[in-house]
C-alpha positions in Angstrom: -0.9 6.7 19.3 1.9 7.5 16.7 1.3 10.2 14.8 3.2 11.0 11.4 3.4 15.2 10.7 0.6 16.1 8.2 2.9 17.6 5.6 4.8 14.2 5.6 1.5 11.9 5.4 0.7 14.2 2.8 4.4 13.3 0.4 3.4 9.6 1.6 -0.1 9.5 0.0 0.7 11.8 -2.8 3.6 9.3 -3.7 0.9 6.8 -4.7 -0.4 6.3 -8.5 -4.4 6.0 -8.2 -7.3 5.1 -9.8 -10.7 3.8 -9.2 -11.3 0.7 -7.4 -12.8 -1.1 -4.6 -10.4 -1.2 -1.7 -9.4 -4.7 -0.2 -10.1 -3.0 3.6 -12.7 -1.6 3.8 -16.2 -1.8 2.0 -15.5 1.5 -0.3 -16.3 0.3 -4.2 -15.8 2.7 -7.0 -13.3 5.1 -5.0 -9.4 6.1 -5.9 -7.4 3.1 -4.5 -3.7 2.1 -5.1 -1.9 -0.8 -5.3 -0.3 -1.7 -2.0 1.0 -5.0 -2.5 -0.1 -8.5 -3.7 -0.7 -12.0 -2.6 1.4 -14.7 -4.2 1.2 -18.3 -4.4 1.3 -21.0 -7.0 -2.1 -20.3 -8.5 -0.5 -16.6 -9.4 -0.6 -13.3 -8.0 -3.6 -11.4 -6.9 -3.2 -7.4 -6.4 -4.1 -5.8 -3.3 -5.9 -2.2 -3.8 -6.2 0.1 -0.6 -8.0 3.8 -0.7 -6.5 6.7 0.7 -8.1 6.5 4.0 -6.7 2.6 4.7 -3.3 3.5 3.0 -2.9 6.4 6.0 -4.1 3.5 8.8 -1.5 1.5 7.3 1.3 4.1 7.0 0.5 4.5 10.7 1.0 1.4 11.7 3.7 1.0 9.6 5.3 3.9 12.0 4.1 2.4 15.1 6.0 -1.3 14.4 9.1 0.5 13.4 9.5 2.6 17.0 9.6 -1.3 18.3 12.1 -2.3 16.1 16.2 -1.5 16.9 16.3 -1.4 13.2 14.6 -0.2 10.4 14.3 -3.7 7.9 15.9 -3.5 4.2 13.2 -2.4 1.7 13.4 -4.9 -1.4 11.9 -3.9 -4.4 10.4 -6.4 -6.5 9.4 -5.8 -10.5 6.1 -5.4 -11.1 4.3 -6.7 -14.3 3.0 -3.8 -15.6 -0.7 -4.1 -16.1 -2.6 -5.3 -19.3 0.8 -7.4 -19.5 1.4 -11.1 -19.2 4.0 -12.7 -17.0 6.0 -15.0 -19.0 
């Protein structure tokens, strides 16, 4: 199993913003969770919220599909809306 050095995982997590939510993983309600992403189609958007313990399963992963790849993919940043705010 990959493993990513504690005091990195720790800069990882402690990059997120969080705040208390139910986590779109797992069955923890009422816990910190961050955004992680969001599903889009044309009804809108819906946010994805993971808590700390699914965002370090997912950095894992994240690891172990990059030691497969020759490459590392080109991150793209999207803008966010930022929240309370309407998309025009």
């Amino acid at each position: 199993m990959t493993r990513i050095p504690e005091d990195r995982m720790s800069v990882l997590l402690s990059a997120y913003e969080y705040e208390l939510g139910s986590c779109f993983r797992c069955p923890r309600k009422g816990t910190q969770v961050t955004r992680i992403g969001e599903i889009r189609s044309e009804e809108g958007e819906t946010p994805l919220h993971a808590c700390r313990e699914c965002v370090q399963e997912l950095l894992v992963m994240h690891e172990r599909s990059m030691e497969r790849m020759d490459t590392r993919p080109r991150v793209i940043q999207f803008p966010r809306t930022p929240r309370g705010v309407e998309a025009d």
